[in-house]
C-alpha positions as CSV (number, residue, x, y, z in Angstrom):
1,X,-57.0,8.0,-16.0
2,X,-55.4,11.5,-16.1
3,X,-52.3,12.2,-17.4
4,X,-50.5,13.0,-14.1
5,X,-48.8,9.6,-12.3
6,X,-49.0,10.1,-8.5
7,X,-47.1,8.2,-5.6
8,X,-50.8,6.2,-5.1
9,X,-50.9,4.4,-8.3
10,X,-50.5,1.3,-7.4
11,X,-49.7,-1.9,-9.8
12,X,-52.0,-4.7,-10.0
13,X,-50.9,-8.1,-10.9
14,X,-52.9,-11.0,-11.6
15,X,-51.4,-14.3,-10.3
16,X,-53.5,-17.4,-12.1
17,X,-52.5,-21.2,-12.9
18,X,-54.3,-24.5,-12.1
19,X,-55.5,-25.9,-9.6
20,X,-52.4,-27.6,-7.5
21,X,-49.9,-25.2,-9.5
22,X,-48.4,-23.8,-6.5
23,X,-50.2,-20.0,-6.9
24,X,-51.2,-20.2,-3.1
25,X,-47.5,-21.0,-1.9
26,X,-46.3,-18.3,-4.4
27,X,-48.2,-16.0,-2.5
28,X,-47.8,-17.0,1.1
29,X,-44.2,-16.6,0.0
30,X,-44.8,-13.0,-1.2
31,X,-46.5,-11.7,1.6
32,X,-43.9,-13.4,3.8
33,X,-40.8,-12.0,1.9
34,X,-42.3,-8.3,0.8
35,X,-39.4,-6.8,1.7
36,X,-41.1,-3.7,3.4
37,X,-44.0,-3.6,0.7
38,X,-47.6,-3.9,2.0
39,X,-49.5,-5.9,-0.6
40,X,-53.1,-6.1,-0.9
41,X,-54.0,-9.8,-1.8
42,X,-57.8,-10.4,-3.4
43,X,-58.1,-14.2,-3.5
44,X,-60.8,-15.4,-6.2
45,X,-60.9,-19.0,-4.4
46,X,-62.6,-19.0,-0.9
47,X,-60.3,-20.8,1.7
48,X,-57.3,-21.3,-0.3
49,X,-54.8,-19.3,1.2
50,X,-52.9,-21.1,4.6
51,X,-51.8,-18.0,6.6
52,X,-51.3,-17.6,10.1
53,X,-53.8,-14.9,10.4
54,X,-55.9,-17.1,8.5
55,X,-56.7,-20.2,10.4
56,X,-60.1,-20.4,9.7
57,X,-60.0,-19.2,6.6
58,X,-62.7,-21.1,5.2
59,X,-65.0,-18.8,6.8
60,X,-63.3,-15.9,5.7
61,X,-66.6,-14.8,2.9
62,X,-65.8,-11.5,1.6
63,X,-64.2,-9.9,4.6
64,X,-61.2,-8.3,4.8
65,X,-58.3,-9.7,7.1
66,X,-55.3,-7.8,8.2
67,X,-52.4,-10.3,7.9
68,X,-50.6,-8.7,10.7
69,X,-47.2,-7.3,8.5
70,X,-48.8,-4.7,7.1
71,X,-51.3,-6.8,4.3
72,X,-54.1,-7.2,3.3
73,X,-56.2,-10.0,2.4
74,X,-59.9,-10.0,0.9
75,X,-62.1,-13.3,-0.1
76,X,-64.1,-12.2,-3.5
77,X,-65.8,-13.3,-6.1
78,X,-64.7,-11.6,-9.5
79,X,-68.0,-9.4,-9.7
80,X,-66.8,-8.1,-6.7
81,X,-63.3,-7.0,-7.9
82,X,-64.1,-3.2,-8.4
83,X,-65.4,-2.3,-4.6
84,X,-62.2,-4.6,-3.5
85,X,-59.6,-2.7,-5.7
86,X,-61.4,0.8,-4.6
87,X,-60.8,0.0,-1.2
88,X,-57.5,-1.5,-1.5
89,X,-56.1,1.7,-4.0
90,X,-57.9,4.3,-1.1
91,X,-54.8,6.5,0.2
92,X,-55.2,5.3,3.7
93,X,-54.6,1.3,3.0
94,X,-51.3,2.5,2.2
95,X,-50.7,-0.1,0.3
96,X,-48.1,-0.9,-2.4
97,X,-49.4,-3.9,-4.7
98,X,-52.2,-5.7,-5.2
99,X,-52.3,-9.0,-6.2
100,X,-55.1,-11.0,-7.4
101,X,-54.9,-14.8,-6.9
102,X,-57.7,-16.4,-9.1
103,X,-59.7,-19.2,-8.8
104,X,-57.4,-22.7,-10.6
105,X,-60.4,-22.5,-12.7
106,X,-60.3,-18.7,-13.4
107,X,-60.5,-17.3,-16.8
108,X,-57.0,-15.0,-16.5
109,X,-57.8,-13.2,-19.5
110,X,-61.4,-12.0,-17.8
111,X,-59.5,-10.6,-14.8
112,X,-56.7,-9.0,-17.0
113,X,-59.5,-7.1,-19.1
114,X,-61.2,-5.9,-16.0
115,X,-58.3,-4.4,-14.4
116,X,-57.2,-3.1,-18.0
117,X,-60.8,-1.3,-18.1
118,X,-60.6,0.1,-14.6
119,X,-60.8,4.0,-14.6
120,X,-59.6,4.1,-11.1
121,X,-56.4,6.7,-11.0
122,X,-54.9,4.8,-8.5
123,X,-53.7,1.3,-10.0
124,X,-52.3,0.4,-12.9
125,X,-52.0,-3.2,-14.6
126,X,-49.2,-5.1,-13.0
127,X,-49.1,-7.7,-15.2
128,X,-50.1,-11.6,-15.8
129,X,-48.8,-14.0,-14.1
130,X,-48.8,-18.1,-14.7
131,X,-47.9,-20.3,-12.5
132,X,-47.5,-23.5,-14.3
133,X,-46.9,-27.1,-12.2
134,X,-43.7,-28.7,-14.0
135,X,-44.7,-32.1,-12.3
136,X,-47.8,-32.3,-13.6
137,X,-47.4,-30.6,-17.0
138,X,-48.1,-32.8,-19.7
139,X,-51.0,-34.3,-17.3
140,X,-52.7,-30.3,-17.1
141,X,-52.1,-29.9,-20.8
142,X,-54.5,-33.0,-21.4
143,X,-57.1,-32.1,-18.6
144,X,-57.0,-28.3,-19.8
145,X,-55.8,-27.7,-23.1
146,X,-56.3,-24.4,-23.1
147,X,-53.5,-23.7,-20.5
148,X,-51.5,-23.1,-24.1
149,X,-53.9,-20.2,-24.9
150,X,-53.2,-18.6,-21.0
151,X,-49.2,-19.6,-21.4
152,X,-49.6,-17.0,-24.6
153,X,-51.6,-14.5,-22.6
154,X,-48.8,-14.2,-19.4
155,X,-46.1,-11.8,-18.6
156,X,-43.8,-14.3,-16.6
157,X,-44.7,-17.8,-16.3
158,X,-43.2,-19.2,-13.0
159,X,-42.3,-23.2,-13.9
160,X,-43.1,-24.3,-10.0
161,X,-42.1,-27.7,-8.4
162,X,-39.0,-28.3,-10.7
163,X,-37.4,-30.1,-7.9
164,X,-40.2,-33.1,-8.8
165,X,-39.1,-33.8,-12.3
166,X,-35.8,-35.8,-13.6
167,X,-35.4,-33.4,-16.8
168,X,-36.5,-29.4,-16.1
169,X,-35.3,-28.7,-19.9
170,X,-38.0,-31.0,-21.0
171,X,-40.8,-28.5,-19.4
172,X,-39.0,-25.6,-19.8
173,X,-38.6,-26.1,-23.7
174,X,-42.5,-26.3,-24.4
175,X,-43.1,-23.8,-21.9
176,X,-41.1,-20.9,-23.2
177,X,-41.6,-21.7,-26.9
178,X,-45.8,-21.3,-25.8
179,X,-45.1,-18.1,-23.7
180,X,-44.0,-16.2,-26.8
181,X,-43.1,-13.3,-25.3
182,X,-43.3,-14.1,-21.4
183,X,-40.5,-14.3,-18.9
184,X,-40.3,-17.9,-17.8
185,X,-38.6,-17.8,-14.6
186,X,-37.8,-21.5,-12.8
187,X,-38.7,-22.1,-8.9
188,X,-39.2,-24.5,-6.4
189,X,-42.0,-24.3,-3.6
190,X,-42.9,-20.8,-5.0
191,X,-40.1,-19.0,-4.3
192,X,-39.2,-16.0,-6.8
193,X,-38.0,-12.6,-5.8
194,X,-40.5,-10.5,-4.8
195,X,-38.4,-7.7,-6.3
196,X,-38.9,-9.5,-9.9
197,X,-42.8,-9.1,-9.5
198,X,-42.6,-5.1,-8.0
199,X,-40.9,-2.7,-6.3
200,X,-39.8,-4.4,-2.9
201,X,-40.4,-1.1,-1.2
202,X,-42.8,1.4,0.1
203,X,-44.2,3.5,-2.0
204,X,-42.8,6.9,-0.6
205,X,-39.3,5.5,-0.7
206,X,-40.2,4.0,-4.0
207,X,-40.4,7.1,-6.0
208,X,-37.4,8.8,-7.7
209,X,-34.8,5.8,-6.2
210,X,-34.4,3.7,-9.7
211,X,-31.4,2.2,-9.1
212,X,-32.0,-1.7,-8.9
213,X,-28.7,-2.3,-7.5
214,X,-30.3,-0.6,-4.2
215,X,-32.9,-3.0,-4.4
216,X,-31.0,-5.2,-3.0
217,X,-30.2,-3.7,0.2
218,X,-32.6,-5.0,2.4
219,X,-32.3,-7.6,5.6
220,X,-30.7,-10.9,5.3
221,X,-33.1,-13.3,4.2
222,X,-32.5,-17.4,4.9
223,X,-33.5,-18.1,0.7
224,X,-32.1,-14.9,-1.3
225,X,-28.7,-16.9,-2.0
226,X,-30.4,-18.5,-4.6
227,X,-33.3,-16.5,-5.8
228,X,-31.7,-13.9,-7.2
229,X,-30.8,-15.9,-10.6
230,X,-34.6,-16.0,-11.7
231,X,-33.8,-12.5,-12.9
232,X,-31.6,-10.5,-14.4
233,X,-31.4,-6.7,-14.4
234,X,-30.2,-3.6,-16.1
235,X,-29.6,0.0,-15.0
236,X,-29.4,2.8,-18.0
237,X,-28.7,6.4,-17.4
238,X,-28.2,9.4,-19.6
239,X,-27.7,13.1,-19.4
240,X,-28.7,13.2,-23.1
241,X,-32.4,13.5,-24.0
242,X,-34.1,10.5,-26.4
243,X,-35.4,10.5,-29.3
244,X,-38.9,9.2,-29.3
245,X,-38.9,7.7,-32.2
246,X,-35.6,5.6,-31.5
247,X,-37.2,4.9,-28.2
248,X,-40.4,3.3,-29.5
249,X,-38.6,0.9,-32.3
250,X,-36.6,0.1,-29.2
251,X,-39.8,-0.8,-27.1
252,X,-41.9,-1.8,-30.2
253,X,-39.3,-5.0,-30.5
254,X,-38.3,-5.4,-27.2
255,X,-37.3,-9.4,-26.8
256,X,-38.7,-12.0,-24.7
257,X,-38.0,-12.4,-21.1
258,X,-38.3,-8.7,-20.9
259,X,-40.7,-8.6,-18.3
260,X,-40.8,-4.6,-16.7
261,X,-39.4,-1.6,-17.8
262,X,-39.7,1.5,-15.2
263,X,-38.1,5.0,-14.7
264,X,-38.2,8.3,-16.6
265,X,-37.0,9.6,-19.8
266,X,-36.2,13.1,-20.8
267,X,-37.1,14.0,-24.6
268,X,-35.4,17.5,-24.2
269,X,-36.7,19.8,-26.7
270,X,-39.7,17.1,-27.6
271,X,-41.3,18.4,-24.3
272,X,-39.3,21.1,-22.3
273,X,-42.1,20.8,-19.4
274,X,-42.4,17.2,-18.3
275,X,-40.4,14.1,-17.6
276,X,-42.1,10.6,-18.7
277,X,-42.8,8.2,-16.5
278,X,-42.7,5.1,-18.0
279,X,-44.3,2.1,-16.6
280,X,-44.1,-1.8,-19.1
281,X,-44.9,-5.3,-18.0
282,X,-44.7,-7.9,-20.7
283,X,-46.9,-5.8,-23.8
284,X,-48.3,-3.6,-21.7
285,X,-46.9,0.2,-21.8
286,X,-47.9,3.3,-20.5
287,X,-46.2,7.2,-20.6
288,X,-47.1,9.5,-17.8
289,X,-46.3,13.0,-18.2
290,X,-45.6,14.8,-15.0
291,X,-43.6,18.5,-14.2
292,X,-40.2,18.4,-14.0
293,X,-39.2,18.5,-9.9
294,X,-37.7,21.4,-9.4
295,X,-34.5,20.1,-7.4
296,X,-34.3,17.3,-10.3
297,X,-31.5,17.0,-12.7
298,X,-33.1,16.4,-15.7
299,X,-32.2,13.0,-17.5
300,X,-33.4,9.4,-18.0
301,X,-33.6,7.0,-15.8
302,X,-34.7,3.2,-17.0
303,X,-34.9,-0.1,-14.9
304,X,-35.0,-2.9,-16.9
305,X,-36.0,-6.3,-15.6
306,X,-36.3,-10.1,-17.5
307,X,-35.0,-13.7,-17.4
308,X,-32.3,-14.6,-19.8
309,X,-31.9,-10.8,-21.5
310,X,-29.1,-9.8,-22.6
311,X,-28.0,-6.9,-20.4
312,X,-25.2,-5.4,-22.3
313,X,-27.0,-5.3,-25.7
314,X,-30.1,-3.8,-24.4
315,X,-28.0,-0.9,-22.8
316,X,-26.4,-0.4,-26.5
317,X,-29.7,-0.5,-27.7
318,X,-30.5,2.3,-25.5
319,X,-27.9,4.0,-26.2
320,X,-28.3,4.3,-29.5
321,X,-31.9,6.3,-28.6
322,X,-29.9,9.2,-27.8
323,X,-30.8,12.4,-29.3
324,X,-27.2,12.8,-30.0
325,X,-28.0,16.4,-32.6
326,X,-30.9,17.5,-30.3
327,X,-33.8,19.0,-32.2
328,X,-37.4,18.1,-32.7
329,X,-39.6,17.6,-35.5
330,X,-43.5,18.1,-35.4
331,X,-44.5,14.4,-35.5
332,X,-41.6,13.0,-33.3
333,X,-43.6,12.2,-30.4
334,X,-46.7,10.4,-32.0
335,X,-45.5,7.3,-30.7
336,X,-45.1,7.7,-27.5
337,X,-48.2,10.1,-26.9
338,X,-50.1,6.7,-28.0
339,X,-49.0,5.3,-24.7
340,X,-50.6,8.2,-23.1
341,X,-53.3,7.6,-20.6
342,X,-56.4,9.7,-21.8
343,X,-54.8,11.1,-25.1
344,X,-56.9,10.6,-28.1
345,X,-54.3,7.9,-29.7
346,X,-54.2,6.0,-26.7
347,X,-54.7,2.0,-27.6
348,X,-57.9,0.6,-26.3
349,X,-56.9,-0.8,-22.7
350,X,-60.2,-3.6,-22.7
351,X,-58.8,-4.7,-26.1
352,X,-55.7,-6.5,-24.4
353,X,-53.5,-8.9,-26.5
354,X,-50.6,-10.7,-24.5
């Protein structure tokens, strides 16, 4: 990919789990609940999805359905991924996400390294996602041990179907002490916040707003009483440029349940030029340079999104990344150029590690 990050790149998140888990409810409940988004769904399991527009969807092959709110949908196999994220990411889909539901007997970590090898400009990784039966948890673990190797791989884990056991704690315990660095968000028939999984908004409405709290602004919604506390959320801002180097021990040891950072940061006399785009889900990071707008302030703006963080230490945390005695020294921004699409330091994207 080039260094530049345009409106069109478009996050891609892998949704995976076992068979009966609850990933086809999950995403029913996305597309139903996008919140203005149009998301592009690529389902790796051939009549799975129940969707009005998809009655017959058993006959669906490798077409491409319009879902009738502005989605997508697309029946695949996974050596057909590529052409179906081309044509998904192409300007005139206008779409916002892409999500990739695989097969219950999918290898995740397959789909995560295709999407990490992509060279197409327009997406980016979204992130893994595991949805994880809490009824039938110790029963999956003994049919398929190695859901503890995936649990390790994911970005959020989504415990589904707590409503069917006596003791959540007792599934939620294993679960988070497995997903060592995963957000492990609780739900019941699939239902998270769409907003916890991407922006809930359009793309050209998406750029430059990074307030969260006006992410919450949209149309009354019969379930977001309760699933707003899956998530919590944390808005920093500052006039004063960082310092790279505080920034990256910042992000280097950033805790678990600290699912997506977004936004831009200013490194003042580190790069007069360009603004940084900054784009994390889970261990995945990525810097885009970009121009400074004209009409912009300059400043940072970060978005901060997990389960169970502690919002108030992680904004003294960033505080402390000011570059409170501005000046820059020749190797300050090593770190950070690392985590720079197409620079020579850049970590090897196929080489993923969750």
């Amino acid at each position: 990919m080039g260094n530049s990050r345009t409106p069109q790149q478009i996050p891609v998140v892998v949704l995976a789990g076992f068979l009966g888990s609850g990933k086809t409810t999950l995403l029913n409940h996305l597309l139903h609940r996008s919140g203005g988004s149009r998301i592009g769904a690529i389902v790796n399991d051939f009549g799975a999805i129940e969707i009005d527009a998809m009655a017959v969807a058993g006959a669906l092959g490798d077409s491409t359905v319009s879902l009738g709110n502005g989605c997508l949908c697309c029946a695949v196999d996974a050596s057909e991924l590529d052409v179906y994220l081309e044509r998904l990411a192409a300007p005139d889909a206008g779409i916002d996400v892409i999500v990739i539901e695989a097969s219950g007997l999918a290898e995740p970590q397959e789909l995560v390294r295709m999407v990490l090898a992509s060279e197409h400009p327009g997406i980016v990784y979204g992130g893994l996602v595991e949805v994880v039966d809490a009824a039938e948890f110790d029963g999956t673990r003994a049919r398929h041990p190695e859901i503890d190797r995936h649990l390790a791989l994911a970005d959020l884990v989504v415990v589904n179907k707590l409503d069917r056991v006596p003791d959540a704690d007792r599934v939620l315990r294993p679960v988070r002490s497995l997903a060592e660095r995963a957000a492990v968000v609780p739900a019941t028939y699939g239902r998270i916040d769409p907003e916890f999984l991407f922006d809930c908004r359009p793309s050209e409405e998406r750029i430059g707003q990074l307030s969260f709290d006006d992410l919450h602004e949209h149309g009354d919604d019969d379930h977001r009483g309760h699933l707003h506390t899956g998530y919590d959320s944390l808005s920093f801002t500052s006039d004063v440029p960082m310092e790279p180097r505080r920034l990256m021990r910042f992000l280097d040891s950033r805790p678990q349940g600290l699912y997506r950072i977004k936004g831009y940061v200013d490194f003042g006399p580190y790069d007069t030029v360009n603004r940084y785009a900054v784009h994390a889900v889970g261990p995945f990071l990525r810097f885009y340079p970009e121009p400074w707008p004209p009409a912009d302030a300059r400043g940072t703006q970060l978005v901060l999104i997990g389960s169970g963080i502690e919002a108030d230490t992680l904004g003294k945390d960033l505080e402390g990344c000011r570059n409170d005695a501005p000046h820059a020294d020749e190797h300050g921004m090593w770190g950070v150029l690392r985590y720079v699409p197409g620079s020579a330091e850049e970590p090897d994207a196929v080489a993923y590690e969750g």
